[in-house]
N, C-alpha and C positions, 0 to 999 in steps of 0.2 A: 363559432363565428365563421359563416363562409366568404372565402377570396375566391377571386376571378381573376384570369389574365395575368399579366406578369405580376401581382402579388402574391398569387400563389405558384407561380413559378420561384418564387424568390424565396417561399419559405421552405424552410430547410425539412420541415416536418411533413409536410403536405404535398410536395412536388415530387411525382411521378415521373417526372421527363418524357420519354417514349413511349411509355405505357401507359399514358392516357388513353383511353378506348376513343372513339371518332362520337361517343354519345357525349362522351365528360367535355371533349376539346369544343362541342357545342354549346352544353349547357355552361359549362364554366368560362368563355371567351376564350379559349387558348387554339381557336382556331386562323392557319397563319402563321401562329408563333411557334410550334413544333414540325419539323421534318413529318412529310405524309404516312411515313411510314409507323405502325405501331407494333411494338416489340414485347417480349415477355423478360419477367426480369433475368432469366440464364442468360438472353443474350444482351442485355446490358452489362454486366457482369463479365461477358467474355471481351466486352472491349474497355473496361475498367482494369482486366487483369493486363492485357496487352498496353496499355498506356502504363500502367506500375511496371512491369518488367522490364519496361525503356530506359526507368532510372537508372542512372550510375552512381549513387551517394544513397546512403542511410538516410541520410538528412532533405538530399529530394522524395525519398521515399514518404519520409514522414510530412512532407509539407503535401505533395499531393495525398494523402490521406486525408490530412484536418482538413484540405479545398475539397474532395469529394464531402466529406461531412456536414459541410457548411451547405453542401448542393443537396443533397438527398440524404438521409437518416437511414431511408429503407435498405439504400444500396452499399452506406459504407458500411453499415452493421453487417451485413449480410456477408460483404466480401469480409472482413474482419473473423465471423463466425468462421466460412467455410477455411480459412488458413489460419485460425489461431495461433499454433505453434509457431508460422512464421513472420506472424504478424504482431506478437506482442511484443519482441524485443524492438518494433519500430514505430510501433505507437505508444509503447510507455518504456520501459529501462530497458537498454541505457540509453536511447538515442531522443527518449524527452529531455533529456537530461543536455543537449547540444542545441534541440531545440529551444529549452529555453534560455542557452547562453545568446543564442542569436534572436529572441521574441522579435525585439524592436526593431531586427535589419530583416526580417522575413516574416514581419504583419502583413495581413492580408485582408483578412476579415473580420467585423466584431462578433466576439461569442463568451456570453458571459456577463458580470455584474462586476464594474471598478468602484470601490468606496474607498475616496482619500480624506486626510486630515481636511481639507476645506470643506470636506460635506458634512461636517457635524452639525447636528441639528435639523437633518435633511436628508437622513439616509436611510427613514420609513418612506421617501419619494421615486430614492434609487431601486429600491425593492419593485417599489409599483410601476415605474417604468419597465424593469426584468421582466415582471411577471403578467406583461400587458402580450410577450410575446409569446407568454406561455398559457394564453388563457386563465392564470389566474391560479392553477393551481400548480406546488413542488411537493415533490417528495423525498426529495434529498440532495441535499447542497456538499459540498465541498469549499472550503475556505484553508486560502493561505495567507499567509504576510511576505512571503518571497523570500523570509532571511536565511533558512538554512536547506535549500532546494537539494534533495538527494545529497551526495557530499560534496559537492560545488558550493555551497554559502550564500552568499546574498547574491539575489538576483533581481534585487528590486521584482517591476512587475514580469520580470521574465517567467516568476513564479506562475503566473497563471497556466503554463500549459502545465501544469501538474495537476490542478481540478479538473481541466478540461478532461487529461488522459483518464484519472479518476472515475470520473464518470463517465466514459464509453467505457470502462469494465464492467462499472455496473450495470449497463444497460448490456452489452454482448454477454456475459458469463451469467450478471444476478437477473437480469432478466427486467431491471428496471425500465418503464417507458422512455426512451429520452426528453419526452416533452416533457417532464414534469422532475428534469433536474436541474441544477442551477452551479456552473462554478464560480465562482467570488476570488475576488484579488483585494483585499485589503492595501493600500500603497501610504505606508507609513516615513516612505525618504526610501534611503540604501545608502550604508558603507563600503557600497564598491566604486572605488576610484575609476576604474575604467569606465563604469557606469555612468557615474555626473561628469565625465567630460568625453561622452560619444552624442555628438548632435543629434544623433536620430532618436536616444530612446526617448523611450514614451512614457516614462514614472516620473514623480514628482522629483527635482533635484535639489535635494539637499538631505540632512543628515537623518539618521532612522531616530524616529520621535518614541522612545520607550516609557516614558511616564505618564502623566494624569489622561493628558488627552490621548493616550495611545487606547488606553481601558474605557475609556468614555465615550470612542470609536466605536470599540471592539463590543460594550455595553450596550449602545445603540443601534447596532448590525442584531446582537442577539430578540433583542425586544421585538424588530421590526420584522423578522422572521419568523416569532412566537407569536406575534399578532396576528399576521396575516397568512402566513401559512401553518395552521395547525396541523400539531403531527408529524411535522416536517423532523428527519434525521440529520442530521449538521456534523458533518466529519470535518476533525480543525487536520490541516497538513504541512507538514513541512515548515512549522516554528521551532525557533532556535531554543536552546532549553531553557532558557530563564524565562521562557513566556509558556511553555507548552504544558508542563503541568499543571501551574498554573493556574492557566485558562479552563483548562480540564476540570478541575478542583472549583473552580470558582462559577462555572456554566452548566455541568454534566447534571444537576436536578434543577438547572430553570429553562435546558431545552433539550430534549433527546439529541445526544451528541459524543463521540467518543476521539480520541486520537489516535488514527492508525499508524503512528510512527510509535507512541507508545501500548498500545492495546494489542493491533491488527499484529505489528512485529510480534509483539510478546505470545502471540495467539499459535503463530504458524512456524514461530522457532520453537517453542515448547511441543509443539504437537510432530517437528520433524526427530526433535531429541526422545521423545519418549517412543515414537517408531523406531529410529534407531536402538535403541534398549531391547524393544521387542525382536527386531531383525538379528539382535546379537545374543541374545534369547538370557537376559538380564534383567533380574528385579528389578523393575520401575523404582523402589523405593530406595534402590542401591545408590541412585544416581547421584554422580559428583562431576559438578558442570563448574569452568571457570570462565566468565566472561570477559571479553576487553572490550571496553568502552565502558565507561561508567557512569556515561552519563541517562539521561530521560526514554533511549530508545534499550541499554543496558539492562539498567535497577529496571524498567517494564518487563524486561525477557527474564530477569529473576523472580518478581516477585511474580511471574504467572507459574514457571517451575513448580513456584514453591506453594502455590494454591494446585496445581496438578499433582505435587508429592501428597499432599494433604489431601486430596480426593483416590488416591492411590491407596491411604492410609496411617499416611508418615505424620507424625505432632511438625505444629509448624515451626519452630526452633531449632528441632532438627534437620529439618527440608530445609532451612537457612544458614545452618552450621555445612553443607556440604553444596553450599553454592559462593561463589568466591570472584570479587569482582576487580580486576586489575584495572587501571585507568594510565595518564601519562605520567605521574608518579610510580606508577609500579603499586603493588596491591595493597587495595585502601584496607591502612590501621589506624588506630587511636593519637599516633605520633603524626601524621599529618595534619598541617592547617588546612582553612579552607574547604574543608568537606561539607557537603550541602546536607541539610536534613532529611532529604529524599533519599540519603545513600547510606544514614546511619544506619539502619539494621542488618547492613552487610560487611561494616568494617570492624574490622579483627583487632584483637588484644595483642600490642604488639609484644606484652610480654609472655604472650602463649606461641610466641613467633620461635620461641630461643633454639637453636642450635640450626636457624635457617642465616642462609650468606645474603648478605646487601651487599650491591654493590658498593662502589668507592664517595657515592653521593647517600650513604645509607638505605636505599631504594630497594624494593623486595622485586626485582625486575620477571618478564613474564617466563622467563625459560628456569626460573627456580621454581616460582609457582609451580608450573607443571611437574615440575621434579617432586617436588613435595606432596600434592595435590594428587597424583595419579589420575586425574579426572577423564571419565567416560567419555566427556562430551568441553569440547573449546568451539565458544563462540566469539565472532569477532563483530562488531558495529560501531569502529575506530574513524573511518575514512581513511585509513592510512595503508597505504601499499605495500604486500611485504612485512607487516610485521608478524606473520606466522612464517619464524626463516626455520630453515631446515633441523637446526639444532630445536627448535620449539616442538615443532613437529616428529621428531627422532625419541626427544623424553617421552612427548606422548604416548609414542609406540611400542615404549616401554613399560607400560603404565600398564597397560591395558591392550587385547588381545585386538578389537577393533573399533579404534579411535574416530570416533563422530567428531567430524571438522568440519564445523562451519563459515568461513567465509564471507559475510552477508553483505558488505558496502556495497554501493551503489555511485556511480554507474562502473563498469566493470574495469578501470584506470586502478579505480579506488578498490579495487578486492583484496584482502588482506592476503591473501596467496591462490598461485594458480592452481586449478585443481590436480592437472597431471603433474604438477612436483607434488604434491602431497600424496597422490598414489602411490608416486616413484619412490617417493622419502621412506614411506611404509609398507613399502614391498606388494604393492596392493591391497591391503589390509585396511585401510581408513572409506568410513562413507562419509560422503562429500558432498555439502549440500552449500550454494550460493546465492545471493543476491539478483543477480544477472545471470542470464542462460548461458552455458557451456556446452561443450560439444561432450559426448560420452570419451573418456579416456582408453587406449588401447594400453596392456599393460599384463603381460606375464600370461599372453595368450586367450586374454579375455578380456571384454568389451564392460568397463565399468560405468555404469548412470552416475550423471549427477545431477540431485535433484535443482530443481528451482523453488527455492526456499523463499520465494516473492508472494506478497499480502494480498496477491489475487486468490490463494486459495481461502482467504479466509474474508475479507470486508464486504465483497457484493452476498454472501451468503449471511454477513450481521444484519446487512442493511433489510434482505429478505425475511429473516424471524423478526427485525421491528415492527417493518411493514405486513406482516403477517398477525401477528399480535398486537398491534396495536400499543404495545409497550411505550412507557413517557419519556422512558430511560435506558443505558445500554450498565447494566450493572456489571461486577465484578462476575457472579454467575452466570452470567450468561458468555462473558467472553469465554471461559473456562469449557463450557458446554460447548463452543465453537472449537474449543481447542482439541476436544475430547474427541468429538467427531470428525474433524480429519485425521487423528493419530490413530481412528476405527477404520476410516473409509482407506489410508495407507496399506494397514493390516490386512485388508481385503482384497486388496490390486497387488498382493507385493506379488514380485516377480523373484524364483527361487535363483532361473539364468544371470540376472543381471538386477542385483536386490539395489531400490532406490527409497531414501527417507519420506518421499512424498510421490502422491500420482504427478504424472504429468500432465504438463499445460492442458492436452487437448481434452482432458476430463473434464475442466473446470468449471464447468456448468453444473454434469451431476455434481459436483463437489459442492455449488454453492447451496443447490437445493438440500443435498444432506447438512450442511453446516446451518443453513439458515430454520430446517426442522428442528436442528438441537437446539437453536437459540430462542425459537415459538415457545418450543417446551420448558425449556429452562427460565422464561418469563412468567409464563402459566402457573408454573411449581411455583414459585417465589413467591406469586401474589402480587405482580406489580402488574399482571395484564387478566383481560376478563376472561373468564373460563372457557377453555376450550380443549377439547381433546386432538392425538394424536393428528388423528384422520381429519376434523377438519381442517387444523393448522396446514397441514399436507395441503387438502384441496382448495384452500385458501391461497398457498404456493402459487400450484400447478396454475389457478386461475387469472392472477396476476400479473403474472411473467408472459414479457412481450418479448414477441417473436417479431426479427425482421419481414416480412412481406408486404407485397401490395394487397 
């Protein structure tokens, strides 16, 4: 469809700004309406950097980002690519994460797809209105419900900047076009108080709708996406756990679709712990991991462990007997109520517990775990500050020669501990891997990395082997293959001076292409995608993958 004149100045995908040539400002009417002057994109760029460097807030930072984005594709991608490392902590964690506590007082622009409870029966129209700006065709959406937004909680529709951020990674790191993504905000109410009584926001007010019509919703978003966008990848984000399995469970074979708070996490934590094993130059199969958080982002980071011990070698009972999962109860056994089905294969006999201390409330709390446990590797996905305290940390280091401490909550308020007490704690001896970027620790004369343990090195490179392969579905194998290949491509970058569980950010492009090759191949194998070898899935990639320019 070609625009002329201020409609394709206005579209986000299409508008060149200064760098219209004096042929295009003719043929396309944009003569008049641009400065005489025509520019190449470095120096559009040079005064895009100079406007970002004037802010003085994260949070102005990140609003002019998402208004460059809404203005031109070519240009915020671009500046996004060339400062990665400085750019992801302010266009996704942690400073999305403030952004979407303020969506409603800092709207600006529409961008995206809202489906509420009153569209039901009408939300194959919402689609096709989205998809009128996109020509017609997606290839991959992101959907939230806003209830459980990084560790912030409900955020009615604040949640949408989190598909938004979403998807410019996939489009900067996986190489996805951004025309042909889609974020969605599902607006099912909110239980946040402060929420239904701030005049300005902009989600429906009143209580979060979790039954018939919440699925009937959610049923009719899928259909009308499977309809009209075949093919299409559908990453569900940031649902609370009583919906997110779920929804996984009951969508993942009627539309190519996976959840990166359960999948992607469990992908890129398994693949930082099984690097760390290797950096500490310890049997993979040795591994003994205790998790806190037990809930849907937790049991995912176990049970990919325990398909990685198993493709390591290990029977999978065993890979499950040496994974161990503590929640706010203290570590799930057979004597607690309440435990969800998703969590039985990991709770313990509590008569095989005997000669272990409970606390005064009978609770097996997490600083005996460790004692008991000796474990390799402590993961944290709590949202709770702090609770890897020093004595947690101390048992660890006695455990074991160098304790793999993960950290992973989001945004970095919620980190379960900061990384330079955990060096400090362990004499330098623990690698340190987080949620939210840190600054490298100085400590005992050396300069220690900590990784960024964040789902960018693994989702835009799932989303690349689907789109590559043609795949219907995101299988358990294939995440596993995703897992396997950054705990390879780690292996390959490690650094002897200053050894870190993961490459860093500014790799994360080749990262995605190598993860997203394993994921091609790992659907090929299976039989769930049509035949293809190595080399074409590769040039399949390569061809694919949009590059910002004019």
């Amino acid at each position: 469809m070609e625009l002329y004149g201020r409609d394709l100045l206005a579209n986000r995908y299409r508008n060149k700004g200064t760098s219209f040539t004096m042929e295009e400002r003719e043929r396309l009417g944009l003569t008049g309406l641009l400065p005489p002057v025509v520019e190449d994109l470095e120096t559009q760029l040079q005064r895009v950097e100079i406007e970002y460097r004037s802010k003085s807030t994260d949070l102005g930072r990140h609003i002019f980002l998402r208004l460059l984005q809404e203005r031109s594709t070519v240009l915020f991608y671009r500046f996004l690519l060339d400062n990665i490392t400085e750019l992801l902590p302010i266009v996704y964690t942690p400073t999305v994460g403030l952004a979407c506590q303020e969506w409603s007082r800092a709207y600006r622009r529409e961008h995206g797809l809202y489906v509420s409870l009153g569209d039901l029966g009408r939300v194959g129209d919402l689609v096709d209105n989205a998809l009128a700006e996109l020509d017609g065709h997606v290839s991959v959406v992101v959907v939230t419900d806003g209830e459980r937004v990084l560790g912030l909680g409900d955020l009615g529709v604040g949640g949408m900047g989190i598909p938004i951020g979403k998807l410019a990674l996939y489009s900067a790191v996986g190489g996805v076009d951004p025309s042909t993504t889609l974020p969605i905000t599902v607006d099912v109410g909110t239980d946040n108080e402060s929420l239904l009584s701030d005049p300005l926001y902009l989600g429906r007010r009143h209580r979060r709708e979790r039954g018939d019509d919440y699925d009937a919703l959610i049923d009719e978003l899928v259909d009308a996406l499977q309809d009209r966008c075949p093919g299409v990848l559908l990453q569900w984000e940031d649902f609370a756990q009583r919906h997110a399995g779920r929804l996984l469970a009951r969508h993942r074979t009627r539309i190519c679709s996976f959840n990166d708070d359960i999948q992607g996490t469990a992908a890129v934590t398994a693949a930082a712990v099984m690097s760390g094993m290797n950096l500490t130059g310890t049997t993979p199969t040795a591994l003994r991991t205790v998790i806190v958080g037990a809930g849907s982002a937790g049991v995912g980071i176990a049970d990919q462990l325990v398909r990685s011990l198993a493709h390591a070698g290990l029977d999978v009972l065993t890979a499950r007997s040496q994974t161990w999962l503590v929640d706010r109860d203290g570590l799930l056994h057979d004597g607690l109520t309440g435990l969800h089905p998703f969590q039985e294969p990991y709770v313990r006999e509590r008569g095989a517990l005997e000669g272990w201390e409970a606390d005064h409330e009978g609770r097996f709390d997490l600083v005996e775990v460790v004692r008991r446990v000796r474990p390799h590797a402590l993961v944290g996905v709590t949202g709770q500050p702090g609770i890897f305290t020093e004595d947690v940390i101390e048992a660890m280091a006695e455990g074991v020669a160098r304790p793999i401490v993960l950290p992973l909550s989001n945004p970095t308020p919620r980190c379960e501990a900061i990384p330079s007490d955990v060096i400090a704690w362990t004499d330098g001896r623990a690698l340190v891997g987080t949620g939210s970027p840190f600054a490298p620790v100085h400590h005992g004369g050396r300069l220690h990395a900590v990784a960024q343990v964040n789902n960018i090195a693994v989702f835009p490179g799932i989303g690349l082997g689907v789109l590559a392969s043609g795949a219907p579905q995101v299988t358990d194998e294939m995440v596993t293959a995703a897992t396997l290949a950054l705990a390879g491509e780690a292996a390959a970058r490690a650094d002897e001076a200053a050894p870190a569980l993961l490459p860093p950010v500014d790799t994360s492009r080749d990262l995605a292409r190598a993860v997203g090759l394993a994921v091609a191949l790992a659907a090929v194998e299976s039989g769930i995608a049509r035949p293809a070898s190595a080399e074409q899935l590769e040039r399949r990639i390569d061809e694919m993958r949009w590059f910002p320019a004019f």
